[in-house]
Structures are given as structure tokens and as C-alpha cells.
C-alpha positions in Angstrom: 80.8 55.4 105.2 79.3 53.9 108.4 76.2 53.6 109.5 75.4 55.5 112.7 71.6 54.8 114.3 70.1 57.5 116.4 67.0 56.8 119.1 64.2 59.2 117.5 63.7 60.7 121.0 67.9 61.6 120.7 67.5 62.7 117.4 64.7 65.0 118.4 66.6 66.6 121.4 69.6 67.5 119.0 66.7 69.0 116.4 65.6 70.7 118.6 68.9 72.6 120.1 70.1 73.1 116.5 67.0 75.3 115.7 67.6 76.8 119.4 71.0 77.6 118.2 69.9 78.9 114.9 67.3 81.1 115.8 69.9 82.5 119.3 71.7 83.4 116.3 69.0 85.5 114.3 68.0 87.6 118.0 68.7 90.4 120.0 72.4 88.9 120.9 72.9 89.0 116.5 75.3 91.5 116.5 77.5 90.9 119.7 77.6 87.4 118.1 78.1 88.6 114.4 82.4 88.2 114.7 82.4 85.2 116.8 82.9 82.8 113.9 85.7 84.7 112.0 87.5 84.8 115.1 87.3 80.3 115.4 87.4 80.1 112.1 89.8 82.9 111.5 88.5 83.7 108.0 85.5 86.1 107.3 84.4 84.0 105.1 82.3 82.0 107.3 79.9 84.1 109.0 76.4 83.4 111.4 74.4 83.2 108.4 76.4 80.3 107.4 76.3 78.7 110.6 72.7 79.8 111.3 72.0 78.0 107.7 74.0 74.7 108.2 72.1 74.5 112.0 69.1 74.8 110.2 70.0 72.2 107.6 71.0 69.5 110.2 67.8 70.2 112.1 65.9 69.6 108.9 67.5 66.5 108.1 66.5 65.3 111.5 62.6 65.9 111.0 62.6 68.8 112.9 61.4 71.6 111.0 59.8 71.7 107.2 62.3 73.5 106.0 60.1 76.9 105.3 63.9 78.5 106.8 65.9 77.0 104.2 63.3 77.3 101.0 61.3 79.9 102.4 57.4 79.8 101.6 58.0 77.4 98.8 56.9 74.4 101.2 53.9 74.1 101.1 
């Protein structure tokens, strides 16, 4: 696989719309958004907590958050 090398400042940027994205996903606009991804994927089977889980994933793996929304309270 290659290597790909990201400026920190970049990398913090795109953290920081993925956890935008992920918590868009989780407010008001949750149910007028809830379909969305059955209808691009066109399976049910991937839904906004799926999305809203891999966003927050990617923006863990990028520094930006601790995690606490992927393992809960079990970081300390």
C-alpha cells in the first residue's frame, strides 16, 4: 500500500469537518437526513449511524478527538 503524507495543519482541517459532519448528522436535521444514505447506497443496510460512526473513526485516527464517541466514557 502507499504511503500518503499529510501537513498536520491539512490533517486537522479534514478532522475537523469529519466530526462537523458527524455531529450535523446526530442534530435537529437527524431525521430529514435519516434516508439519505439508503437512497446512495441503495441498501438499508447502511444507515447515519454507520456513517456518523466511520466519520468519527477517521476523525480519531487523525488526532482529532479522544475517541470518548467511539468507546464512550471508557477513555479516560
Amino acid at each position: 500500500m502507499p504511503r500518503i503524507s499529510l501537513d498536520i495543519g491539512d490533517a486537522a482541517e479534514l478532522a475537523e469537518m469529519l466530526t462537523f459532519l458527524a455531529d450535523w448528522l446526530t442534530g435537529s436535521q437527524k431525521h430529514i437526513l435519516a434516508d439519505s444514505p439508503a437512497t446512495l447506497v441503495g441498501h438499508p443496510a447502511y444507515d447515519t449511524s454507520d456513517l456518523r460512526a466511520d466519520l468519527y473513526r477517521f476523525a480519531f485516527l487523525l488526532g482529532e478527538t479522544d475517541g470518548r464517541e467511539l468507546f464512550g466514557n471508557q477513555v479516560p
